[in-house]
N, C-alpha and C positions, 0 to 999 in steps of 0.2 A: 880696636873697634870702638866707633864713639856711641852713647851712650842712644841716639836718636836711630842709627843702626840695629846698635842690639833690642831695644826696645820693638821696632819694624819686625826683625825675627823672629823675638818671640809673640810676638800674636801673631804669623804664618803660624809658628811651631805647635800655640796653642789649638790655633783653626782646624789644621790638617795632621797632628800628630795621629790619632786614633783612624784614621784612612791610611796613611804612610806605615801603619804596624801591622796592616795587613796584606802588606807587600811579602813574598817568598823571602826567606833569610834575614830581617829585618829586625834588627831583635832593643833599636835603641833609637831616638829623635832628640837633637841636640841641634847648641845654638856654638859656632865658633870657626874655624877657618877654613879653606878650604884647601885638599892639597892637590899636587900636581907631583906625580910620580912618585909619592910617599914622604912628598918635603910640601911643608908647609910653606903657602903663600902670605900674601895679607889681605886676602878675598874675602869679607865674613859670606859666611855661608850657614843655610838650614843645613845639620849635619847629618846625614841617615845613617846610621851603623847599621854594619851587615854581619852575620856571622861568616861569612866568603863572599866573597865577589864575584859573579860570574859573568861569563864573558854576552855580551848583549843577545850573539846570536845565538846563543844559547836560551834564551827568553822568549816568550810568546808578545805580543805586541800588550795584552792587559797588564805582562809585572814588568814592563820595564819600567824605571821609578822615572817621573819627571826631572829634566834640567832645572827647570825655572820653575819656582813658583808666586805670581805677583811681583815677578820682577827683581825676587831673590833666588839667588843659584841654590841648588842643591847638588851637595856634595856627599855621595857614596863612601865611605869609607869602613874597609873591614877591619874589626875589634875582636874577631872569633865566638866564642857563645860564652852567656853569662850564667854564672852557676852562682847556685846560694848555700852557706853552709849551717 
């Protein structure tokens, strides 16, 4: 990812991180790739962690997270929950 990229995500990341973490299951907003079936592409992508993934129709039309935001993807990806010791 070249540097005028990551740069473009992180200010989405900044803008709408604190709206995106109050999405159902949502537990992390990161900047890095996107995947496609559990494998890594070379997409950059706004990255939402989720603690599960659930399946769309499962979701009410307000938490379904956005695809695109300003014309950067957003890529869902489950990481399970973050505990602190």
């Amino acid at each position: 990812m070249n540097d005028d990229i990551a740069e473009k995500i992180s200010i989405i990341q900044a803008k709408y991180a604190e709206t995106l973490m109050q999405y159902p299951h949502v537990v992390g907003v990161g900047i890095g790739l996107a995947q496609v079936d559990g494998i890594y592409t070379d997409e950059p992508a706004l990255v939402v962690l989720v603690d599960e993934k659930v399946p769309e129709a499962q979701l009410t039309l307000e938490t379904i997270l956005p695809r695109h935001l300003e014309g950067v993807r957003v890529d869902v990806q489950a990481t399970g929950v973050f505990t602190t010791f």
